[in-house]
Backbone as JSON Lines, residues from 0, in Angstrom:
{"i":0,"aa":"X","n":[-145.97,-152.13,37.78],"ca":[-144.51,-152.06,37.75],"c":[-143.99,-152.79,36.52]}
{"i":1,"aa":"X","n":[-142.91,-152.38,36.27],"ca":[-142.06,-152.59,34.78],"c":[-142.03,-154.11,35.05]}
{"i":2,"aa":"X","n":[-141.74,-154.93,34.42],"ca":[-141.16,-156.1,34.59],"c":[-139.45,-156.43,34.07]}
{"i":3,"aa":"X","n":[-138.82,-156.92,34.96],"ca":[-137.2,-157.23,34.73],"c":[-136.72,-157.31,33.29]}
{"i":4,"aa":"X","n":[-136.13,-156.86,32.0],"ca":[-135.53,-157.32,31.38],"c":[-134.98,-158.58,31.26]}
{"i":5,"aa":"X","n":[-134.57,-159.76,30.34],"ca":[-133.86,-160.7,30.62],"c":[-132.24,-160.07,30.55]}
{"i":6,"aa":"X","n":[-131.87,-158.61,29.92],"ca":[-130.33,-158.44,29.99],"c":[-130.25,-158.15,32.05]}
{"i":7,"aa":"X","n":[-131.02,-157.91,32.72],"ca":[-130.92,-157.51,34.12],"c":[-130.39,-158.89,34.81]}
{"i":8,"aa":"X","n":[-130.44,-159.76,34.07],"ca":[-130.27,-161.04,34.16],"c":[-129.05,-161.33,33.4]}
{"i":9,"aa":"X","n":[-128.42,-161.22,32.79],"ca":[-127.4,-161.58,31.91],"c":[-125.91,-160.54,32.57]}
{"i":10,"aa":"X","n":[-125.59,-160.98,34.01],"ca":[-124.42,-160.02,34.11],"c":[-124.48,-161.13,35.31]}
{"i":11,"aa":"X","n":[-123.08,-160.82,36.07],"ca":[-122.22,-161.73,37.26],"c":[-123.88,-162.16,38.1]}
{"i":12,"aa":"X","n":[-123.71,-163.21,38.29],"ca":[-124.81,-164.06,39.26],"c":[-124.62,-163.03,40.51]}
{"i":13,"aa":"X","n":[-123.47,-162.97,41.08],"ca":[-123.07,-162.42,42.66],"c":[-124.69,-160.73,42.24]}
{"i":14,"aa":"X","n":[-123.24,-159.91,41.06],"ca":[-124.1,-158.9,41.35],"c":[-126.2,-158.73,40.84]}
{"i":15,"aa":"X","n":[-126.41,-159.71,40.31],"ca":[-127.92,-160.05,40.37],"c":[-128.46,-160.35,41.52]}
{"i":16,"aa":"X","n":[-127.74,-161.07,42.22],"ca":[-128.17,-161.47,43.67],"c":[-128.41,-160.3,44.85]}
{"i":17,"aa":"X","n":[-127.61,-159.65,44.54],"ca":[-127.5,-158.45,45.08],"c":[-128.84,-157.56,44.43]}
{"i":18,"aa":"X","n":[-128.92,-156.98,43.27],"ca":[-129.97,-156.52,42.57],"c":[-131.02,-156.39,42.78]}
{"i":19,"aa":"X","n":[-131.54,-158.09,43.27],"ca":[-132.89,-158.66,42.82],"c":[-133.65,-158.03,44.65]}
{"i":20,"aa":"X","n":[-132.74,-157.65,45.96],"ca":[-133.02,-157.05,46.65],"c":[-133.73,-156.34,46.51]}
{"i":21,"aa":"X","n":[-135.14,-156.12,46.82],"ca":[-135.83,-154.94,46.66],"c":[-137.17,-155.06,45.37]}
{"i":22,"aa":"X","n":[-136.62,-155.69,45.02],"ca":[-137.67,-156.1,43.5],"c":[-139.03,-157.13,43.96]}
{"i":23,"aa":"X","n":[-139.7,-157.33,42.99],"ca":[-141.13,-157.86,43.7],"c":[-141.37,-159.13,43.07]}
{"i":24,"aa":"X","n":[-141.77,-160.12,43.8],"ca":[-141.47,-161.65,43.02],"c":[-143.26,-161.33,42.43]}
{"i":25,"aa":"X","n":[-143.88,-161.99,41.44],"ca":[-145.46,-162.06,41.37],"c":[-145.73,-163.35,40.86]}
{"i":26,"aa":"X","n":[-146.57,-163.9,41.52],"ca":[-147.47,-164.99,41.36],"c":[-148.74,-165.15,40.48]}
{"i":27,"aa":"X","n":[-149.34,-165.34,39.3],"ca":[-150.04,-165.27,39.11],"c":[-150.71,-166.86,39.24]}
{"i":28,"aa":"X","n":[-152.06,-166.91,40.0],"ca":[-152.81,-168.41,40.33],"c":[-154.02,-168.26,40.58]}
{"i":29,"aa":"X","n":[-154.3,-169.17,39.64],"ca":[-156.2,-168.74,40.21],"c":[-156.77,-167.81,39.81]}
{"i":30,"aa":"X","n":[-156.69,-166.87,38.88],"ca":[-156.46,-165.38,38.6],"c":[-156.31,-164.66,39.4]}
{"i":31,"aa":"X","n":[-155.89,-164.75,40.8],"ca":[-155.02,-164.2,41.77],"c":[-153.66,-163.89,41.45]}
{"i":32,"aa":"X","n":[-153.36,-162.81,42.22],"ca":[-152.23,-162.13,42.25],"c":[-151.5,-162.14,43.5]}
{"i":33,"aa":"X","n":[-150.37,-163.16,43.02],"ca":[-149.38,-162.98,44.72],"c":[-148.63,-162.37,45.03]}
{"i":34,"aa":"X","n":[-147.94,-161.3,45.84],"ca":[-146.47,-160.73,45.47],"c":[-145.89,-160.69,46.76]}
{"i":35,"aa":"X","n":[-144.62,-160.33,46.59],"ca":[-143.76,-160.03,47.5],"c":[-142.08,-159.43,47.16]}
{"i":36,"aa":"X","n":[-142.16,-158.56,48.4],"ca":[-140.71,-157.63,47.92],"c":[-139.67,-158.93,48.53]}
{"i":37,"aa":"X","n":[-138.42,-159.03,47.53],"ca":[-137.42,-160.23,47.7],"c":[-136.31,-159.17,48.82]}
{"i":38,"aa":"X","n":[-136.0,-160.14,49.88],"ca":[-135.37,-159.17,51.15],"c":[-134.63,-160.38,51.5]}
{"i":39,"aa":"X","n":[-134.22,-161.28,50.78],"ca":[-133.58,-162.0,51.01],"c":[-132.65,-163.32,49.55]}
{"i":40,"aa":"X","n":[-131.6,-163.31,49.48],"ca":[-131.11,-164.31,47.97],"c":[-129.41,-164.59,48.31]}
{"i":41,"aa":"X","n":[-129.59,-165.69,47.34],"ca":[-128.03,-166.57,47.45],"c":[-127.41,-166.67,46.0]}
{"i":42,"aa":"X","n":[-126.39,-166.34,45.76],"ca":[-125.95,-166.33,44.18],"c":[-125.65,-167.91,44.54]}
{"i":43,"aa":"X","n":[-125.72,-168.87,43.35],"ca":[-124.88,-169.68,42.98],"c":[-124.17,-170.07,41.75]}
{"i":44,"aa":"X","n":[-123.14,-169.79,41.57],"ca":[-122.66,-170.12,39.95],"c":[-121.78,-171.23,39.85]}
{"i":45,"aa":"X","n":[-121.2,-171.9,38.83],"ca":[-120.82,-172.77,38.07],"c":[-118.96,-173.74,38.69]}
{"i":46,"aa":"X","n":[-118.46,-173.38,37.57],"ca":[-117.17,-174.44,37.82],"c":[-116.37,-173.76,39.21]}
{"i":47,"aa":"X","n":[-116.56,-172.24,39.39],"ca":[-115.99,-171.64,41.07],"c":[-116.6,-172.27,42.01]}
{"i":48,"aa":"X","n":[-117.69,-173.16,42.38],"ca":[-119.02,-172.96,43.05],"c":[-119.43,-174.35,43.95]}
{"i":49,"aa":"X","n":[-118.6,-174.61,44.74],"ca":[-118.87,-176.2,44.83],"c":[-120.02,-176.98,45.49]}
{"i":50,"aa":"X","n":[-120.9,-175.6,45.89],"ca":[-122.12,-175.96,46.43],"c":[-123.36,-175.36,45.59]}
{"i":51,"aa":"X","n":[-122.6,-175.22,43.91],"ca":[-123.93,-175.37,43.34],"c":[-124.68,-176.34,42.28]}
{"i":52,"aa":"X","n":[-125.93,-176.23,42.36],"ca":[-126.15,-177.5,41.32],"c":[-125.57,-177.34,40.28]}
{"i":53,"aa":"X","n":[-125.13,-176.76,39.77],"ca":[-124.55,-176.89,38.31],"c":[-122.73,-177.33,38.14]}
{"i":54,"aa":"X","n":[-122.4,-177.36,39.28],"ca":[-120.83,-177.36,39.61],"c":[-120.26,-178.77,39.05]}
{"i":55,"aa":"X","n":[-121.5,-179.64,39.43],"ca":[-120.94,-180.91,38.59],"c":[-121.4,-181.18,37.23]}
{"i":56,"aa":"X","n":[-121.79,-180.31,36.7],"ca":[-122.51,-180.14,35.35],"c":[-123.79,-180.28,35.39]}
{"i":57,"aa":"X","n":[-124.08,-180.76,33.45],"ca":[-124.78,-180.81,33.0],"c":[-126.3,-181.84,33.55]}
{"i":58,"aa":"X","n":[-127.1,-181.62,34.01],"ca":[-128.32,-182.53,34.33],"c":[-129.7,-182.48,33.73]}
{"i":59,"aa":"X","n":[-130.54,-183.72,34.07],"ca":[-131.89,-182.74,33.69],"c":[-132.57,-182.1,35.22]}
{"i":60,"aa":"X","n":[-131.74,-181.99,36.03],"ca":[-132.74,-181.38,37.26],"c":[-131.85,-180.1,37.21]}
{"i":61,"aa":"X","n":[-130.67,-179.73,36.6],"ca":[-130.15,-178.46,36.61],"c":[-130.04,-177.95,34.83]}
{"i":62,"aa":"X","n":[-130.78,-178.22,33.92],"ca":[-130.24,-177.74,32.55],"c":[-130.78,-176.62,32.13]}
{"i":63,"aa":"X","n":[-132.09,-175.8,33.56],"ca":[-132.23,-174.39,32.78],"c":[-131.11,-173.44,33.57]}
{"i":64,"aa":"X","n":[-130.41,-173.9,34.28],"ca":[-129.4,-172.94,34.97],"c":[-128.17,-172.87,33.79]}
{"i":65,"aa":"X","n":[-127.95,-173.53,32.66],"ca":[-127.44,-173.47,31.75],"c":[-127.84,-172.95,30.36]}
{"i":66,"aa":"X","n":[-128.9,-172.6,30.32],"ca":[-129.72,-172.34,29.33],"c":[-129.96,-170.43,29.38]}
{"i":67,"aa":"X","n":[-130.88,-170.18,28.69],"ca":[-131.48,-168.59,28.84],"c":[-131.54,-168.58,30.02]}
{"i":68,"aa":"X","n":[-130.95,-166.48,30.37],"ca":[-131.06,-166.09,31.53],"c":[-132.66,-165.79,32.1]}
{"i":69,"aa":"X","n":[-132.72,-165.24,32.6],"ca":[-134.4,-164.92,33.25],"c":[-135.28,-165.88,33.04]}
{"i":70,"aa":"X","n":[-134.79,-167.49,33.77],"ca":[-135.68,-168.39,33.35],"c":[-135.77,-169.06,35.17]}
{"i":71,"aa":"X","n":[-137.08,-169.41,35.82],"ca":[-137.09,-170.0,36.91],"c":[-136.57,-171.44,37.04]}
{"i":72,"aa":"X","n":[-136.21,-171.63,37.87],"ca":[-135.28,-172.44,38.0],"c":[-135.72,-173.39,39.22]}
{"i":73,"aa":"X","n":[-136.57,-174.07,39.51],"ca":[-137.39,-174.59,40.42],"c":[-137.17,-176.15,41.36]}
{"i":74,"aa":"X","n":[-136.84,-176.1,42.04],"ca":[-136.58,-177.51,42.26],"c":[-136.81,-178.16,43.65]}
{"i":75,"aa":"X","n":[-137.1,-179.58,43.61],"ca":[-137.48,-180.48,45.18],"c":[-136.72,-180.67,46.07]}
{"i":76,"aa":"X","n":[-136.49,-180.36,47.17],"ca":[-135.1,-180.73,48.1],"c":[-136.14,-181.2,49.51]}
{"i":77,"aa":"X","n":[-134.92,-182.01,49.84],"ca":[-135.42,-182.79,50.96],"c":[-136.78,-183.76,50.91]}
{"i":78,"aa":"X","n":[-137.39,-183.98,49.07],"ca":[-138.13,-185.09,49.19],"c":[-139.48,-184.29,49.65]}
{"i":79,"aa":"X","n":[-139.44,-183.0,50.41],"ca":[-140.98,-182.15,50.31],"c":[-141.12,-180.79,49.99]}
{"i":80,"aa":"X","n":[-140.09,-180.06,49.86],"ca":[-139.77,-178.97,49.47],"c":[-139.65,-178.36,47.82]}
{"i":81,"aa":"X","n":[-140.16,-177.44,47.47],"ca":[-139.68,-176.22,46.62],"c":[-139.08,-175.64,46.69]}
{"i":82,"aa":"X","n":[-137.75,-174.84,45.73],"ca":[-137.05,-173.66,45.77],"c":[-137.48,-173.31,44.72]}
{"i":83,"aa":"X","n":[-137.21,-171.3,44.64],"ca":[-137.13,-171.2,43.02],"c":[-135.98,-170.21,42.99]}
{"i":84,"aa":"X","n":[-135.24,-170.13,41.96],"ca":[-134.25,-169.61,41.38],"c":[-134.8,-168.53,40.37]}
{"i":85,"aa":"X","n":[-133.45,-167.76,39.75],"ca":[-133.88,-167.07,38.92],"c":[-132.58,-167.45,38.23]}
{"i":86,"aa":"X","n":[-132.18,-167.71,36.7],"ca":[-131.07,-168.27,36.19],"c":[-130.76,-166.77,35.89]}
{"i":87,"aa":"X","n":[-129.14,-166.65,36.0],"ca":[-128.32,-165.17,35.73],"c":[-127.26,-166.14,36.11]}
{"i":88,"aa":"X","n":[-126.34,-165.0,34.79],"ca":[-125.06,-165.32,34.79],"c":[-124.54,-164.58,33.7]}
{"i":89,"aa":"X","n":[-123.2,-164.14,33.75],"ca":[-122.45,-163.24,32.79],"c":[-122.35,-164.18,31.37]}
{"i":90,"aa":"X","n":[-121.4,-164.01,30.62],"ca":[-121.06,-164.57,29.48],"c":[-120.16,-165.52,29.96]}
{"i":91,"aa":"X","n":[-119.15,-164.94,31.17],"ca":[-118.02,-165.96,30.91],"c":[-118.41,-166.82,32.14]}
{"i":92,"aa":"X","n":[-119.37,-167.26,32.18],"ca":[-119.91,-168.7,32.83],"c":[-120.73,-169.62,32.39]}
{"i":93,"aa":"X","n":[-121.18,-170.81,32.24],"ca":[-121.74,-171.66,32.15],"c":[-122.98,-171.43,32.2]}
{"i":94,"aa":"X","n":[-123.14,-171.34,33.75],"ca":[-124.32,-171.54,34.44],"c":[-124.24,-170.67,35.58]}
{"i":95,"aa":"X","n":[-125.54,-170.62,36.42],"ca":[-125.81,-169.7,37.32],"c":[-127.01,-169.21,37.64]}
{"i":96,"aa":"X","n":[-127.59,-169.39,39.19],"ca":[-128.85,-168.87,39.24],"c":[-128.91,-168.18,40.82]}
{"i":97,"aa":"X","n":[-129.78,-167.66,40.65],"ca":[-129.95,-166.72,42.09],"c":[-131.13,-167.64,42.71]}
{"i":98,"aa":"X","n":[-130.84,-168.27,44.1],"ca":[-132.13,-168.51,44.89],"c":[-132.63,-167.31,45.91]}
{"i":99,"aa":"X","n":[-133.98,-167.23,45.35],"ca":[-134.86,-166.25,46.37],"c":[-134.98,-167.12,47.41]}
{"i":100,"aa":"X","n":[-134.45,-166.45,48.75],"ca":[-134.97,-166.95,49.8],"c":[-136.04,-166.59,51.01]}
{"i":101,"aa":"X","n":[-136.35,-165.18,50.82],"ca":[-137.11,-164.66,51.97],"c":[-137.9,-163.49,50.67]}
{"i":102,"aa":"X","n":[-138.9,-163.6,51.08],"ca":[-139.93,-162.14,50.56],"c":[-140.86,-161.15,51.47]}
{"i":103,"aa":"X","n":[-140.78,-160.14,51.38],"ca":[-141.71,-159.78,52.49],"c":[-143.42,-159.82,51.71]}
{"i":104,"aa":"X","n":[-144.24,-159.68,52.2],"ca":[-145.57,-160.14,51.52],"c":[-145.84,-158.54,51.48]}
{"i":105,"aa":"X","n":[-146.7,-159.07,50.54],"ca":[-147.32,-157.3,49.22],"c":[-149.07,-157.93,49.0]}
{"i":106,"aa":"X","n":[-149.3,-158.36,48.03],"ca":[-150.01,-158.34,47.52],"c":[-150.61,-160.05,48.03]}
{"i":107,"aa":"X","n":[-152.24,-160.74,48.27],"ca":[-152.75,-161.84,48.52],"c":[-152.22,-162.16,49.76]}
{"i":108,"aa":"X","n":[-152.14,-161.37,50.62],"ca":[-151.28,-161.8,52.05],"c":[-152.67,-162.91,52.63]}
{"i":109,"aa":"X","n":[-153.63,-162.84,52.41],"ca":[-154.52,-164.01,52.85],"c":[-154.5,-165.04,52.33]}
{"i":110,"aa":"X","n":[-154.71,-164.89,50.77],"ca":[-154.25,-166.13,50.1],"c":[-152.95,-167.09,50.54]}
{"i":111,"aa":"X","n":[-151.83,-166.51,50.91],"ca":[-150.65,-166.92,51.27],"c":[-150.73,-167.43,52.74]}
{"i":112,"aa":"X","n":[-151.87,-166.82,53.54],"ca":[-151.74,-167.65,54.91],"c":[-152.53,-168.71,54.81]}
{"i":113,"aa":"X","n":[-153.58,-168.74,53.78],"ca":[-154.12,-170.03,53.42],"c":[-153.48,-170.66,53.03]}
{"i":114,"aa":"X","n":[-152.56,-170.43,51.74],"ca":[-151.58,-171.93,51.16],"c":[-151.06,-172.53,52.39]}
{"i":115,"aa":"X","n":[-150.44,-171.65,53.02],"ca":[-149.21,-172.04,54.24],"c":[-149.84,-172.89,55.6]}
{"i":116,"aa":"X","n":[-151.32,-172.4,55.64],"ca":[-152.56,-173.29,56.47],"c":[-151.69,-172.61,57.6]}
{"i":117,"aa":"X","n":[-151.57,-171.64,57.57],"ca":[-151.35,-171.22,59.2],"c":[-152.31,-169.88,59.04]}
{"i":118,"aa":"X","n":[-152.55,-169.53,60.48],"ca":[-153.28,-168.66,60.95],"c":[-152.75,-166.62,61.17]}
{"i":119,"aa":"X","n":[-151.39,-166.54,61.08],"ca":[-150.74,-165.07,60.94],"c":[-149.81,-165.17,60.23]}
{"i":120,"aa":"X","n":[-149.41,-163.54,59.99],"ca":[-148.17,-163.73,58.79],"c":[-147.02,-163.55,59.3]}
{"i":121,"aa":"X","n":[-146.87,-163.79,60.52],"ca":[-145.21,-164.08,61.48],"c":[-145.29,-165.46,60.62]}
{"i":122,"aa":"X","n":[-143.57,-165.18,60.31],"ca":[-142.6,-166.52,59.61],"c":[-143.9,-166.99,58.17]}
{"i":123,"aa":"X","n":[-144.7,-166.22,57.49],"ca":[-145.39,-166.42,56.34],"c":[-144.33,-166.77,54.87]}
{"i":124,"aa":"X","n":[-142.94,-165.89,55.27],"ca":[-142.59,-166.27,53.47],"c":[-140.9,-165.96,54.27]}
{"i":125,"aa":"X","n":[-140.45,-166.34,55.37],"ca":[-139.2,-165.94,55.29],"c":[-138.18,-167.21,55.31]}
{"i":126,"aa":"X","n":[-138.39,-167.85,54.36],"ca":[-137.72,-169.22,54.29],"c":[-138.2,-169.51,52.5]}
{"i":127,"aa":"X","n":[-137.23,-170.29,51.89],"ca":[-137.48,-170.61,50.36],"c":[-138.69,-171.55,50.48]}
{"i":128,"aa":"X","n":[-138.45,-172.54,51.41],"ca":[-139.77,-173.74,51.03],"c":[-140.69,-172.98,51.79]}
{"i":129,"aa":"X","n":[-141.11,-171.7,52.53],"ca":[-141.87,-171.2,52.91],"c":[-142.61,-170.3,51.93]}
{"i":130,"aa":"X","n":[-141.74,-169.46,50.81],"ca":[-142.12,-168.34,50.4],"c":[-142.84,-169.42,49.22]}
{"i":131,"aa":"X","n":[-142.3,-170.19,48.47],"ca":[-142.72,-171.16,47.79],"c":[-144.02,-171.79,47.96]}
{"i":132,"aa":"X","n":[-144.29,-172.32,49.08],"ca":[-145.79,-172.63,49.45],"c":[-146.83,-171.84,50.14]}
{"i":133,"aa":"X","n":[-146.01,-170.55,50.22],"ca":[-147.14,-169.25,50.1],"c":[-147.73,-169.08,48.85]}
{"i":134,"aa":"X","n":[-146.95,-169.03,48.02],"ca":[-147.15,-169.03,46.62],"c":[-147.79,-169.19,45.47]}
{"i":135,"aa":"X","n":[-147.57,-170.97,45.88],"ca":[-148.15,-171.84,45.22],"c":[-146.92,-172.25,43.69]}
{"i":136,"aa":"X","n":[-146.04,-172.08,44.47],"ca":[-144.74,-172.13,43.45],"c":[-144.03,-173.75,43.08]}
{"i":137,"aa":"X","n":[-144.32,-174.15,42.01],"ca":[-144.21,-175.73,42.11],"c":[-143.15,-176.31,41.12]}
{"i":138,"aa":"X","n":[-142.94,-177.63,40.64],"ca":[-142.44,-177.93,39.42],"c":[-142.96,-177.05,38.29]}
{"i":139,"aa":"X","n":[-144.33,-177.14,38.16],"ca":[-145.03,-176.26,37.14],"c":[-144.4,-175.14,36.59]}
{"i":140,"aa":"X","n":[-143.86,-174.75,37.71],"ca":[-143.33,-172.79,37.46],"c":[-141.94,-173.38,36.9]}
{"i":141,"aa":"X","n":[-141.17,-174.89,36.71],"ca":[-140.19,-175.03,36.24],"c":[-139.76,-174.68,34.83]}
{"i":142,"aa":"X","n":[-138.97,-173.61,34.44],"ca":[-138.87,-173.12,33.35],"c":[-139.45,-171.98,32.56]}
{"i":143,"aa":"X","n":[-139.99,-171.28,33.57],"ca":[-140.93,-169.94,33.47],"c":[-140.38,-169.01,32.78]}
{"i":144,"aa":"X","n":[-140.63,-168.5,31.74],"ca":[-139.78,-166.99,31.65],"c":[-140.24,-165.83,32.68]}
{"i":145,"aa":"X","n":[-139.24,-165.78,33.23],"ca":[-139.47,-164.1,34.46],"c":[-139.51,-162.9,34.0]}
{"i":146,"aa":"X","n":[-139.24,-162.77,32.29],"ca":[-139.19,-161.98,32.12],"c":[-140.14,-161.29,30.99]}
{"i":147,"aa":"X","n":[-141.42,-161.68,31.45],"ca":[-142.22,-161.56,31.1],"c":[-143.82,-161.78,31.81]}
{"i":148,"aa":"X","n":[-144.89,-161.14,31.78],"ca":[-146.01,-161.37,32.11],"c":[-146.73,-162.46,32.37]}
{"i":149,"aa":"X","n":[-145.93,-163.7,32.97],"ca":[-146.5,-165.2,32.84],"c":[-146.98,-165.48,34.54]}
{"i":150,"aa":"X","n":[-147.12,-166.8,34.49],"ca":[-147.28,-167.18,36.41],"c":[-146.86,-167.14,37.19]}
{"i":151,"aa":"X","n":[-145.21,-166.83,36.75],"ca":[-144.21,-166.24,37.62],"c":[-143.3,-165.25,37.24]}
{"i":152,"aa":"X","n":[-143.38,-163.94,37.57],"ca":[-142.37,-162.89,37.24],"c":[-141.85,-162.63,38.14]}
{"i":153,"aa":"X","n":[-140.47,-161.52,37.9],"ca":[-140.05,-159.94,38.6],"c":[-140.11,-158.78,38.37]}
{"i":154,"aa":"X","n":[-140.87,-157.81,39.05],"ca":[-140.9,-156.86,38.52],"c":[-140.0,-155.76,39.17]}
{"i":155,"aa":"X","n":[-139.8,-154.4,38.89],"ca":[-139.33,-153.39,39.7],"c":[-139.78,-152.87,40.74]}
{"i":156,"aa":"X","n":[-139.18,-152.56,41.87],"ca":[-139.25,-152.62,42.83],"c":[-138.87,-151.3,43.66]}
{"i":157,"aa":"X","n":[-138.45,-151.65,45.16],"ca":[-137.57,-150.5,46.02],"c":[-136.36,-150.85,45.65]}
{"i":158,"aa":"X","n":[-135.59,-149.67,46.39],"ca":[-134.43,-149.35,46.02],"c":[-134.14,-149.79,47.39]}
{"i":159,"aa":"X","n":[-133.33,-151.21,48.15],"ca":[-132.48,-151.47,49.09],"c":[-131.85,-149.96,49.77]}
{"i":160,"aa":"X","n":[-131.01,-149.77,51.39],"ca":[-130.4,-148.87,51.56],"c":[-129.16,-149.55,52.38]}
{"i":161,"aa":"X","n":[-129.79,-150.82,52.41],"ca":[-128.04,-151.26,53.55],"c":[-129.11,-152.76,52.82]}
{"i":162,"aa":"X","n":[-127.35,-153.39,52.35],"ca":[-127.47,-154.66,52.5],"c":[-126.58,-155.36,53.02]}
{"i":163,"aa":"X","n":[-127.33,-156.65,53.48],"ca":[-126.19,-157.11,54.58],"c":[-125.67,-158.68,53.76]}
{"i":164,"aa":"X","n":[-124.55,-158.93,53.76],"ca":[-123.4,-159.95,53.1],"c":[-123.32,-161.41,54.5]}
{"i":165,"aa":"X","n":[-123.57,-162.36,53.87],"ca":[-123.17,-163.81,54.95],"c":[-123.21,-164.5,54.17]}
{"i":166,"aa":"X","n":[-122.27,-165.54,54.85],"ca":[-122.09,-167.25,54.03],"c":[-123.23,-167.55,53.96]}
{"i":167,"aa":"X","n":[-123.6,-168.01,52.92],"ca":[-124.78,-169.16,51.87],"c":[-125.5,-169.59,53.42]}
{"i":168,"aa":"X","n":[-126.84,-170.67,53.83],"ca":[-127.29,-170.91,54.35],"c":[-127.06,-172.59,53.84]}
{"i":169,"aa":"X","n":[-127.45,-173.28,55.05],"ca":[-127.83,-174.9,54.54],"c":[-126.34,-175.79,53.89]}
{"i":170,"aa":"X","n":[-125.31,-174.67,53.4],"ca":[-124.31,-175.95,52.35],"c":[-123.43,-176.16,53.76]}
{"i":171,"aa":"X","n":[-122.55,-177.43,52.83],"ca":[-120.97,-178.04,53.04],"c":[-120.05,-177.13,52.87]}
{"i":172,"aa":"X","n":[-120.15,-177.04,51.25],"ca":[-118.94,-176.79,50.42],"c":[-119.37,-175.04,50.01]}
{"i":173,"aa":"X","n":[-118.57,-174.37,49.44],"ca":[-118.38,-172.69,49.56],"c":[-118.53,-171.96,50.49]}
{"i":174,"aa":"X","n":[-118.47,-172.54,51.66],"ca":[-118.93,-171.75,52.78],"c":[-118.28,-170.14,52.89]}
{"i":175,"aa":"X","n":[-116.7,-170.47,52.22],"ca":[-116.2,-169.05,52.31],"c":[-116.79,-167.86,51.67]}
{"i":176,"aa":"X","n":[-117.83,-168.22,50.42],"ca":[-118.71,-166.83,50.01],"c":[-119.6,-166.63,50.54]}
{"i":177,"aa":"X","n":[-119.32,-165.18,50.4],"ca":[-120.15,-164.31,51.34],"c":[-121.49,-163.88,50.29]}
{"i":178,"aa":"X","n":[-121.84,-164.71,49.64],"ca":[-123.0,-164.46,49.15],"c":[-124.12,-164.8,49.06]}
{"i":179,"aa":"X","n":[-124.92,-164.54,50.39],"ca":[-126.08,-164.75,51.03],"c":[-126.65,-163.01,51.52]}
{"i":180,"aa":"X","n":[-127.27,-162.43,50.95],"ca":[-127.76,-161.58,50.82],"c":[-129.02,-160.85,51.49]}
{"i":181,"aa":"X","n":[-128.97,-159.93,52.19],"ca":[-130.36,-159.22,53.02],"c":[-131.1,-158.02,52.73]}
{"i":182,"aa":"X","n":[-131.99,-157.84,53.42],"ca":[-132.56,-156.4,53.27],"c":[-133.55,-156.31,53.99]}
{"i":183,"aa":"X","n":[-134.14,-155.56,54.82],"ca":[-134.78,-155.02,56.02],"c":[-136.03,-154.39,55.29]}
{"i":184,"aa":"X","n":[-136.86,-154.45,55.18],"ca":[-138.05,-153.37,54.38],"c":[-139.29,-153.24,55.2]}
C-alpha cells in the first residue's frame, strides 16, 4: 500500500481525523511488521482547543505538534502510558495533531498478543496505551516521519462507510467537540 503523503496531512486537523479512518498504522520492529486498520481518532488543535497539548503553547513535550505535518507525535501520560499522534493541521493554525486511538489488528496479530502479554485478541489494540504496547510504540517513535517508509508509518487503506462523531474521551475542557471519531471494520 501507498504510503500517506505529508500534504494528506497539511489540511484542518478535524478533517484528517476523520480521514485517517480506515487507513493502516505500520510498525516496523525487529524486522517485523505490525499493522493495523485505525477505527478509531481524536482531532486536537491549537489556540480553539482547551484540551490540547499545544493550547498553552510552545513546549519541549509538545514542539513536534508545531513543527512539520506527518510527524508522530508520541507521548507519556499517567507516568506508564504511550500515545501516538499524527501532527496535521491547516495553514491557519499553529499546531495540531490527530491521536490514534483504537486499530483493528492486520498484520503480527501474535506478535501484538505477546507485547500486550495477554493470551487473545479481545480488547488487543482498542485503547491508545493499548494499541501502543501492541506495537511496541515508544518515545523512540517520537518524531518519526509517517510519511515515509520508517518504524512508524500510514499507509492507504479502506474506505470507512458510516462514521460515527462523540465528545473527545478522558478530557475536562472541550468537551463540546464532537471530535472523537469511529469506524466499525
Amino acid at each position: 500500500m501507498k504510503v500517506l503523503p505529508r500534504s494528506f496531512y497539511a489540511r484542518n486537523t478535524v478533517k484528517v481525523a476523520k480521514d485517517l479512518l480506515g487507513k493502516t498504522l505500520v510498525r516496523r520492529t525487529g524486522g517485523k511488521i505490525i499493522s493495523g486498520i485505525i477505527t478509531e481518532t481524536e482531532a486536537y488543535r491549537h489556540a480553539d482547543d482547551p484540551a490540547s497539548h499545544a493550547f498553552g503553547g510552545l513546549t519541549d513535550r509538545n514542539k513536534v505538534m508545531f513543527g512539520h505535518v506527518g510527524i508522530a507525535y508520541v507521548y507519556f501520560t499517567y507516568g506508564m502510558h504511550y500515545c501516538v499522534n499524527a501532527v496535521a493541521r491547516s495553514d491557519s493554525y499553529d499546531a495540531g495533531a490527530v491521536l490514534i486511538r483504537s486499530i483493528s489488528p492486520n498484520l503480527g496479530i501474535n506478535e501484538m498478543i505477546k507485547n500486550r502479554k495477554i493470551s487473545s485478541i479481545t480488547n488487543l489494540t482498542n485503547g491508545p496505551a493499548k494499541l501502543t504496547q501492541a506495537m511496541q510504540i515508544t518515545k523512540k517513535q517520537y518524531g518519526e516521519n509517517l510519511t515515509k517508509q520508517s518504524s512508524l508509518y500510514i499507509t492507504e487503506g479502506v474506505k470507512p462507510t458510516k462514521i460515527k462523531s462523540n465528545p473527545r474521551i478522558g478530557i475536562k475542557n472541550g468537551i463540546d467537540k464532537l471530535w472523537n471519531f469511529k469506524i466499525q471494520v
